[in-house]
N, C-alpha and C positions, 0 to 999 in steps of 0.2 A: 404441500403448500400450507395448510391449513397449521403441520405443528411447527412451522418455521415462522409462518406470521404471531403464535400464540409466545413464542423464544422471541420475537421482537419487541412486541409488548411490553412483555418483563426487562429485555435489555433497554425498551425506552425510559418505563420508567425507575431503573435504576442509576441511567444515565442523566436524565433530567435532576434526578438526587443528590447528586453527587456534583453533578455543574453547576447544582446549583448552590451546594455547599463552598464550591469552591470559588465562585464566583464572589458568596460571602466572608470567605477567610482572606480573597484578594482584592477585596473591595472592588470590580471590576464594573458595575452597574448596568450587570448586559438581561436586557430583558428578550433577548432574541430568542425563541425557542429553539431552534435548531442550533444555534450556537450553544449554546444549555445544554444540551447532548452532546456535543463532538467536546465540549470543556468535559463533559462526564465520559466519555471513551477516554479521554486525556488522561484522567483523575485516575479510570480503572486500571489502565497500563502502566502508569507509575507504579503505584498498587502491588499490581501484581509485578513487576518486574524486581521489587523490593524482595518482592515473598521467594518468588524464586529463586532468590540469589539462596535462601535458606532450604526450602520447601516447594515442594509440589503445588500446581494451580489444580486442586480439585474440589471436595466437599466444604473444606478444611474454609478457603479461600470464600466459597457463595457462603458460609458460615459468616462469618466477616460479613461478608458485604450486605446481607442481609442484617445484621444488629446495627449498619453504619444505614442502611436505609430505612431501617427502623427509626433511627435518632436524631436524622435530617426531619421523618417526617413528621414527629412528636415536635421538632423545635421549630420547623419553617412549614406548617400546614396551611397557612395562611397565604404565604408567597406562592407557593405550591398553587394552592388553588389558581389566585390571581395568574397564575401563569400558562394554567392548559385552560382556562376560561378565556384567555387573551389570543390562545393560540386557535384554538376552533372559532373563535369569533372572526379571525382573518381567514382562518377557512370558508366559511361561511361566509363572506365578502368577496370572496372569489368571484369575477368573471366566469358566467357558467360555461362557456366553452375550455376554460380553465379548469373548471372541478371536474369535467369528461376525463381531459384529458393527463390530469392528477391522478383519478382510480383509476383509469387504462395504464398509467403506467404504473403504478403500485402492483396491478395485479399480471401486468404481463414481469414484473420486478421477482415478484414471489415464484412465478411460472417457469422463469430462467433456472433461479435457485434452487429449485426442487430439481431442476433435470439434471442429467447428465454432466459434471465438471468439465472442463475444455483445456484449463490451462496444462500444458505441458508441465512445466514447473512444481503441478499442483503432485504429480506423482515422482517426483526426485528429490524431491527434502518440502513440500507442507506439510504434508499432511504427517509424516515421524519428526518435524520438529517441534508440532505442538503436542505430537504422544509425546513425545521426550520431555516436556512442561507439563503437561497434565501428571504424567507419571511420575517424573523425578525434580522436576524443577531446572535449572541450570546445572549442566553435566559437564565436571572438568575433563577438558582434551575429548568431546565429544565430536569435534571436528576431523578426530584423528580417525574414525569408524566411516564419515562420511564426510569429504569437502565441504559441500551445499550446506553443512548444517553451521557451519561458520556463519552462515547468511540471517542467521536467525532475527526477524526483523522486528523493529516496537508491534509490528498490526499482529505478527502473530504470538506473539504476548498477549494482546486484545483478546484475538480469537482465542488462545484458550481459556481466557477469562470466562466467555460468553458460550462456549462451544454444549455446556454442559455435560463434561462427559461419562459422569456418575451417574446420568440418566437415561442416557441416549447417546447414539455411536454414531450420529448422521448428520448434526448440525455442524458446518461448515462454511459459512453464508453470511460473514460480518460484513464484507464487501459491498453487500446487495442492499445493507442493511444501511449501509455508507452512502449506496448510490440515492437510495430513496430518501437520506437526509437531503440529498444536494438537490436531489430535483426538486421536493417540497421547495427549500430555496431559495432557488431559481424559480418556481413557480409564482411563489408571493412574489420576488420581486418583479416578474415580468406584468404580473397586474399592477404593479404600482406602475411599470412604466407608460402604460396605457393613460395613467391619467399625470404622472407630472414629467414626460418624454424624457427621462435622466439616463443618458448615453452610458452612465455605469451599471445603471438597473437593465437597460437594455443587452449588455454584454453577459450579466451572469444569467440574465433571464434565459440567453438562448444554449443552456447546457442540454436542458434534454432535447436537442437535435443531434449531440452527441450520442445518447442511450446505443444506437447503433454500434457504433466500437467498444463503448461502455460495456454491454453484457455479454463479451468474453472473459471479461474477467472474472462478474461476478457470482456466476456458481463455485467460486474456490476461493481463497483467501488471499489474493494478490496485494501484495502491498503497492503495485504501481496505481491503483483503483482509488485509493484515500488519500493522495498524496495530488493527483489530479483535482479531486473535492476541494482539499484544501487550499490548496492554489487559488482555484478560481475567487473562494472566500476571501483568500488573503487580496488579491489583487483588486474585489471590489472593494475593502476596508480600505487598502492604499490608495485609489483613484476617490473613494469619498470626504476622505479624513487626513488629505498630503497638508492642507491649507488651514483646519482647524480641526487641533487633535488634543481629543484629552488622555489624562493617563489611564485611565481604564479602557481607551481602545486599542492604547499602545502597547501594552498588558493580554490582551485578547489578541493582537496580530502578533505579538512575541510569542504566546507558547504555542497558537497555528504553527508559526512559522518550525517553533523549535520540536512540536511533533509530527510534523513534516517528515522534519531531518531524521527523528526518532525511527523511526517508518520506514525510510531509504536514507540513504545519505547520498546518492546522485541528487538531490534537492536542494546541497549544500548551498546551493546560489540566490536560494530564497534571503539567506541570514541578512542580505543586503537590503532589507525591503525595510525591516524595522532598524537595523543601522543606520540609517539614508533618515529615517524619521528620527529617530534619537537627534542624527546631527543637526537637520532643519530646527528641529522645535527642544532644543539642550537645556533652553532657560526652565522650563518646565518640569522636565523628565529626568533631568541628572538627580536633584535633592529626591528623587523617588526612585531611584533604581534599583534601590536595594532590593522588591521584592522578584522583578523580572531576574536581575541578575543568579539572584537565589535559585529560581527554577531552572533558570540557563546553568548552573555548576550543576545541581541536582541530576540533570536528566543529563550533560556530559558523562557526570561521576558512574551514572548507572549501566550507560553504554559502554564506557573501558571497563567497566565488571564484569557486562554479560559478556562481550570480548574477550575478556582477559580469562574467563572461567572456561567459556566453550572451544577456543584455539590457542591460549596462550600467550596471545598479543593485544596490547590494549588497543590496538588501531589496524587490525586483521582489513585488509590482507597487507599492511606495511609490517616489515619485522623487525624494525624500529624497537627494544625493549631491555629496558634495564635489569630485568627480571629476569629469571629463567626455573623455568616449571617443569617437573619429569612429562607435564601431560599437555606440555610446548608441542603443537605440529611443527616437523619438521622444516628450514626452511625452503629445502629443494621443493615440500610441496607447495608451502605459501607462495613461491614465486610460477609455481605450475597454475595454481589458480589464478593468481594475478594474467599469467600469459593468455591462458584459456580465457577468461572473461574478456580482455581487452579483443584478442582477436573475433571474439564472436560475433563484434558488430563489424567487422568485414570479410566473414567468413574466409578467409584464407587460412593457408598451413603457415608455422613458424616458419619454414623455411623461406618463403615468400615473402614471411611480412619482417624476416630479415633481411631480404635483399634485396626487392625492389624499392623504388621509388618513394617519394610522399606521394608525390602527382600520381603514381601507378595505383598505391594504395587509395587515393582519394577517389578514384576510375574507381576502382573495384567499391569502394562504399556508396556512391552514388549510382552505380548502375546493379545496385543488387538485385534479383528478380522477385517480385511478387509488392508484396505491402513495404518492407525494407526497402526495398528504392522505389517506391513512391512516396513516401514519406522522408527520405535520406534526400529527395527531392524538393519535396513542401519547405523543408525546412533551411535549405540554401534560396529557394524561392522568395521564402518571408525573411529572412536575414539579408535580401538585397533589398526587397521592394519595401518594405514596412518603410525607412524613412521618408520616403515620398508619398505613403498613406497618411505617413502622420503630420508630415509638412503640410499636407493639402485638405484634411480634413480633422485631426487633432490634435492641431499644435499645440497642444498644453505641457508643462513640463514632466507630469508625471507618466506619459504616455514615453515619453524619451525615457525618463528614466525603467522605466518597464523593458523597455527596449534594451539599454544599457544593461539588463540583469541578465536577459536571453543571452547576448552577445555574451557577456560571463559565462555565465551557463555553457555556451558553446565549448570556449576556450579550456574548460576544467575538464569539458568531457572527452572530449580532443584526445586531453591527455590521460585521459583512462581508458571510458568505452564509450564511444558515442552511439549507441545505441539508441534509435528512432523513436521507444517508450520513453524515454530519460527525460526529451525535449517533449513531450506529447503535452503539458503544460501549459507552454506556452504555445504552441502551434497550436493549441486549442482559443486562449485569450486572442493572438491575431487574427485568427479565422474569424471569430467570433466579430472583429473589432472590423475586420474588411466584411464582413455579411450585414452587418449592423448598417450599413450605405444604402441597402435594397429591402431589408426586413426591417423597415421603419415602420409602419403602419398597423395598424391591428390587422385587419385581413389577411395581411402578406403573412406575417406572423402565423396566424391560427390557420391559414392551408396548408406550408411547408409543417407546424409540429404535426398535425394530422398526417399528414401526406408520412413523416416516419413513423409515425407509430404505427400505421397502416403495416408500411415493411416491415417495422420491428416485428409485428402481430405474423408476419407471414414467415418470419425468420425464426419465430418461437417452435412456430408449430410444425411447419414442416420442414424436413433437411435439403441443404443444400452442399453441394459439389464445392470446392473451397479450393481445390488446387490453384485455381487462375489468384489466390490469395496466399499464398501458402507453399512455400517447398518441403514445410514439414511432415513428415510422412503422418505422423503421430494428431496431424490438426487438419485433415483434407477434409471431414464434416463437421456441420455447424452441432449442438447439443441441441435436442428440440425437447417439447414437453409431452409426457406422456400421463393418462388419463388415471394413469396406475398412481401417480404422483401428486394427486391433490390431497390427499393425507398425510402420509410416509415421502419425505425427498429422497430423490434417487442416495444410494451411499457414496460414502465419500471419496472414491477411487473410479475410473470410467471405465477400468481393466477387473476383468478375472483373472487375479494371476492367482498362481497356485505356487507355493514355497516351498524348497529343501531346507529342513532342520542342518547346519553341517559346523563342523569344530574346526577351529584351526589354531593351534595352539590353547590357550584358557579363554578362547573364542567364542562363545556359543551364538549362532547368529542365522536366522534365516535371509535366504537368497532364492528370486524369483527363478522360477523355473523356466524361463521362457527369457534368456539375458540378452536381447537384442538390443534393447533399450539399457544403454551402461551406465547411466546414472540414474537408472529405474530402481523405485523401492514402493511404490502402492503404499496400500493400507494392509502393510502384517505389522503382528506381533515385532516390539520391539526387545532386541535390535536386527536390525534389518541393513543388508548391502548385497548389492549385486555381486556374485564369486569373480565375476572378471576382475571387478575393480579391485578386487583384493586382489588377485594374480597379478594385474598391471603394474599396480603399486611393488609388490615382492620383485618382478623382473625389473621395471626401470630401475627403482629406487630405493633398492633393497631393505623394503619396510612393511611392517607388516601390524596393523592394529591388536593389540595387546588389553585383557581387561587389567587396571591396574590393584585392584583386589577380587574376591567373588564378590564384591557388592555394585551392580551395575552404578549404584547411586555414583560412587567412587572412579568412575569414568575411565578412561582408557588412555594409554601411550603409544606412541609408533616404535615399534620394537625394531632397535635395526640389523638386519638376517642377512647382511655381508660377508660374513664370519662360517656362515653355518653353510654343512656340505648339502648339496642339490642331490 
């Protein structure tokens, strides 16, 4: 706990430094502290994703970023000041059932992070996609060694910006670091709406009722986790500023929105929020576009790079491409992930989701068992009823149009993966927007956040049984905190796996010893792949990952072994 909060520290305030650099190159006039920071995550990930396209994210990189926060705070010491003076004074103005309930969740925030990792994901391509950035930077046809690392996302670009891993092999916890921006917040705004009842203050106010679902994520680097944060932000800048908006908030919701996307691209549906504003208020915002549009080419440009370097296609997993690269994955497998991904949110076999029904498939994604169909539920639930919430209690235009973006949103995912996290965004904003009817009052308010953190607190510390949540073998207990972990966070994998060193052609590559888990890779020494999934690949699709010189930097090809005798 203790060296994960002292790594936050430094990433606050190098993030503050850097938001706030940028906020001065974009004129953007945001005195918001926690905005200040998510603009400085923004700043670091451009940054680094620059770097990588050349270079490793290691010494080299905090080198950098330490002379750029050196030279912020020699030119803007002033502002600086005035700004974490401004921020502890709104601390300090807190509602003191408010500041309780601020350090209870910071420190049950830190407690999560130190334990034990949870997300599945975190051990099948996080945690070797950001060794693979700390080490080598962006690795061409490094998707061809493992699928998932196609996936490579802006947050984990972040993370290993922040990860430090020249110093320490165990910070892994940007997420957590993300969540305690949003509930900071949430936190101010839910005191302001104590005193001036602003139904938008009151929606972002009640995120940390969320923390509950929130802290599975945040022991590991989930990019679904900041992309939730930002949402909510975005959504109360849209609900504050639809009516009177100037360019510097239009500026502020455009690179949210565009590191959103950066982040995941299931998000895509956000780009609608600052479009919708552009079109309302044109007279204004067109003679200034030029500096959002800039950042909106830039961060496209950077994404069909780290694309283009890691799989070969600038819009993975489409294989759509002009180009053609020796360290191009294959397309029989692009279209294998493409299938695999989309079928996972209705867990069925190809076969099935070849030949039944829509209606059969719809059955089968609504009646999934555990969290997935009860949420696969929430979410056809709120896609009926919200227009008669909002007819009957906030008919305003921009609560439609909010709506209007979900409904998008739907329709996009539909046709990929609708996957129950995808929409968690927004079925967070209506929840919030149907609970906001009963949790009007300060009491109501301050018994239910206690009343979670209460659970939260009992959820930290002691484990619980998760099946009735859960078909995954891999996720039946919760992560609790352990007393061993207020120093040292637990490491970064929740598995002792133990590794075979083994060759397969100019291969050198370890594979866990224990391959039940087939797109399992932990925390070994890179490069790392399960043996199955190398034999899988060799018998379907007769390919087999190749390094393309001895120099790992120089990244890998699907070698194709059609040819050769068995």
């Amino acid at each position: 706990m203790i060296l994960i909060l002292l790594s936050w520290i430094y990433i606050l305030f190098t993030t503050i430094n850097l938001g706030l650099g940028t906020d001065k190159i974009l004129r953007l006039k945001n005195s918001n502290f926690i905005i200040l920071s998510i603009l400085g995550l923004f700043t670091a990930t451009i940054l680094a994703s620059i770097w990588a396209i050349f270079d490793r994210i290691n010494i080299e990189f905090h080198l950098f970023l330490l002379i750029a926060n050196i030279g912020i705070c020699l030119k803007l010491k002033n502002e600086i000041k005035v700004i974490y003076t401004s921020f502890f004074k709104e601390l300090r103005s807190l509602d003191r059932s408010l500041k309780i309930a601020l350090i209870s969740i910071t420190l049950l925030i830190l407690a999560q992070c130190a334990s034990i990792p949870y997300i599945i994901d975190n051990e099948s391509y996080y945690i070797q996609t950001i060794k693979w950035i700390n080490e080598y930077g962006f690795v061409k046809g490094l998707a061809n060694l493992h699928l998932f690392l196609a996936q490579t996302s802006g947050w984990h670009i972040t993370q290993s910006a922040f990860n430090f891993s020249f110093l320490y092999d165990k910070f892994n916890d940007l997420s957590g670091f993300c969540l305690l921006l949003g509930n900071i917040y949430a936190i101010l705004h839910l005191n302001s709406y104590f005193k001036n009842k602003g139904i938008n203050y009151l929606i972002i106010g009640l995120l940390p009722l969320a923390n509950l679902f929130f802290f599975s994520f945040i022991s590991s680097p989930s990019p679904d986790l900041p992309v939730y944060i930002l949402s909510l932000i975005i959504f109360f800048s849209f609900l504050s500023s639809y009516k009177n908006l100037n360019i510097g908030t239009f500026n502020t919701v455009f690179i949210l929105v565009v590191f959103a996307i950066y982040i995941k691209t299931t998000a895509i549906a956000l780009i609608l929020i600052p479009l919708l504003l552009l079109i309302k208020h044109y007279k204004i915002l067109i003679p200034r576009i030029a500096k959002p549009l800039s950042i909106g080419i830039l961060v496209f440009s950077l994404f069909l790079i780290k694309n283009t370097i890691i799989s070969g296609y600038p819009l993975f997993p489409i294989t759509l491409n002009i180009f053609h690269f020796d360290f191009q994955i294959p397309v029989s497998m692009a279209h294998f992930y493409y299938d695999e991904t989309k079928r996972a949110a209705f867990s069925i076999t190809e076969n099935e989701f070849d030949t039944i029904s829509v209606f059969e498939i719809f059955k089968t994604w609504i009646s999934r068992p555990a969290l997935h169909g009860l949420f696969n539920k929430l979410i056809v639930l709120l896609l009926i009823i919200m227009p008669f919430f909002i007819f009957k209690f906030f008919n305003k235009k921009t609560f439609w149009v909010l709506y209007g973006v979900f409904v998008f949103q739907i329709i996009l995912l539909l046709l990929s993966s609708p996957q129950y996290r995808f929409f968690m965004n927004f079925i967070l904003l209506f929840s919030f927007l149907i609970a906001s009817l009963i949790l009007n009052n300060r009491n109501r308010i301050i018994l239910v956040l206690y009343i979670s953190l209460s659970i939260l607190a009992f959820i930290v510390i002691f484990p619980i049984n998760l099946k009735v949540f859960t078909t995954n073998t891999f996720l039946t207990s919760n992560s609790t905190f352990s007393i061993s972990n207020i120093v040292y966070p637990y490491k970064n994998s929740k598995f002792d796996t133990e590794y075979n060193p083994l060759i397969n052609g100019n291969l050198r590559y370890n594979s866990p010893v224990d391959n039940s888990f087939f797109w399992g890779t932990g925390d070994s020494a890179i490069p790392c792949v399960n043996e199955e999934q190398i034999k899988y690949f060799e018998t379907y699709y007769k390919i087999k990952p190749q390094m393309r010189t001895t120099n790992l930097k120089d990244g890998f090809y699907a070698k194709n072994i059609s040819n050769e005798s068995n």
